[in-house]
N, C-alpha and C positions, 0 to 999 in steps of 0.2 A: 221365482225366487222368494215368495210373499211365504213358502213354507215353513224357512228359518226365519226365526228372529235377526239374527244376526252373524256375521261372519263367522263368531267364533262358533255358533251352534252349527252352521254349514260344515267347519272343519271336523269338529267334533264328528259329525255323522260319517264326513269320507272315512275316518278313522286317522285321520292327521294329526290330532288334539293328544297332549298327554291324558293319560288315566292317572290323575292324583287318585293313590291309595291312601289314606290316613286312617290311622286308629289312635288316640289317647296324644293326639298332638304330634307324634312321630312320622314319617313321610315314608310311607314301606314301599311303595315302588311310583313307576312315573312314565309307565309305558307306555305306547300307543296300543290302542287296542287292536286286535286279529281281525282283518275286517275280509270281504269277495269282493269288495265297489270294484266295477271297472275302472271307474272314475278317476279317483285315488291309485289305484294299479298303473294306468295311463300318468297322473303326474309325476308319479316318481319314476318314470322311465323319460320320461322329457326333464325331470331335475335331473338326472345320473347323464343324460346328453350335453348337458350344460359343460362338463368339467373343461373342454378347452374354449367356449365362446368367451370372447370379449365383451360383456355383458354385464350389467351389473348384477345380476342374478349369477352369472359367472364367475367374479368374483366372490359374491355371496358364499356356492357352494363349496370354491376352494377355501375359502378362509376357514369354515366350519367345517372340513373334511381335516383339516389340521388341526384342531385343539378337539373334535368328537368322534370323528371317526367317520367312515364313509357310509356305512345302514342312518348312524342319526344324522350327517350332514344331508344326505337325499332325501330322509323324510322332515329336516328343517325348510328345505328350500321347496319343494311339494305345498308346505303347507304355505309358504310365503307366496308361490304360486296361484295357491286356492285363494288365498284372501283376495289379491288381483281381480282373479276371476269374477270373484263374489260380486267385487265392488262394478267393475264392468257389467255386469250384468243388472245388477239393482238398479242401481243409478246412474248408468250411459257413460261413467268414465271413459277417457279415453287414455290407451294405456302408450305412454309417453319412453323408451330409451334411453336410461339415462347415459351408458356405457360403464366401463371397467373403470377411468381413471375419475370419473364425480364419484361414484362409490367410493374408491378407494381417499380421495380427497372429501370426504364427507366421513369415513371412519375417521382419518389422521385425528379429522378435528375433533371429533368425540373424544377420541382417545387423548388428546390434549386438552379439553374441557374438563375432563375425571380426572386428570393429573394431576391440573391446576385445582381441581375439587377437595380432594387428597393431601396435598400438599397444603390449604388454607386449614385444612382439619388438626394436619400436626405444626402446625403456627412456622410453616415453611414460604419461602418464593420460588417461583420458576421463572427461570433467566434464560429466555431463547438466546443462543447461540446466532451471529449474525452471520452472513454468509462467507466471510471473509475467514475469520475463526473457524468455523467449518471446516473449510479446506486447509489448512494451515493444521490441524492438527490429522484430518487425515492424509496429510502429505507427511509429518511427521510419526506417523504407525507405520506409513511405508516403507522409509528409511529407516526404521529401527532409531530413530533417536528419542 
């Protein structure tokens, strides 16, 4: 592994990496490159296996096959893959399971960090809802009241 520099040079080469195109400050495309790696060939067929595992890789691929599409959601989770890889292999990592529901309890909170990030930007507060209010208004969607 002493070949790359580093991960993202490893990715780059399966051809996992975007190809930032730029001319004159403008961003003309952002492809991955056209690559033969078996390598790369192989992960994105074990990403595209992922779509029903309970995994947090599993999640990963669904969440990104919904807002990108299914070619970039396989080649995002490929590369998320390769980084993995990389790191296990340099340096003895050992690769650890997180499953489906720490991912997804690990996005919420992000996505509730940025809110709350958002929200101090435009001189706002975020008032979590207590569990009790919670239910009380979706019991109140239910009934139409």
């Amino acid at each position: 592994m002493s070949k790359w520099k580093s991960e993202k040079y490893f990715c780059s080469w399966l051809g996992l990496s975007p190809n930032n195109k730029v001319s004159g400050g403008k961003r003309l495309s952002s492809r991955t490159k056209r690559t033969s790696n078996r390598v790369a060939l192989t992960l994105r067929i074990c990403a595209n296996s992922l779509y029903n595992s309970q995994t947090a890789l599993g999640a990963f691929l669904r969440r990104k096959k919904g807002s990108l599409g299914a070619p970039k959601a396989i080649t995002a989770c490929a590369h998320k893959m390769a980084r993995q890889i990389y790191r296990m292999l340099k340096f003895g990592e050992v690769y650890i399971e997180q499953g489906a529901n720490s991912y997804e309890k690990h996005y919420r909170e992000r996505i509730i960090k940025n809110l709350r990030r958002r929200a101090r930007a435009l001189n706002l507060d975020v008032i979590p809802r207590s569990e009790n209010e919670a239910n009380l208004c979706e019991l109140q969607t239910k009934t139409g009241s």
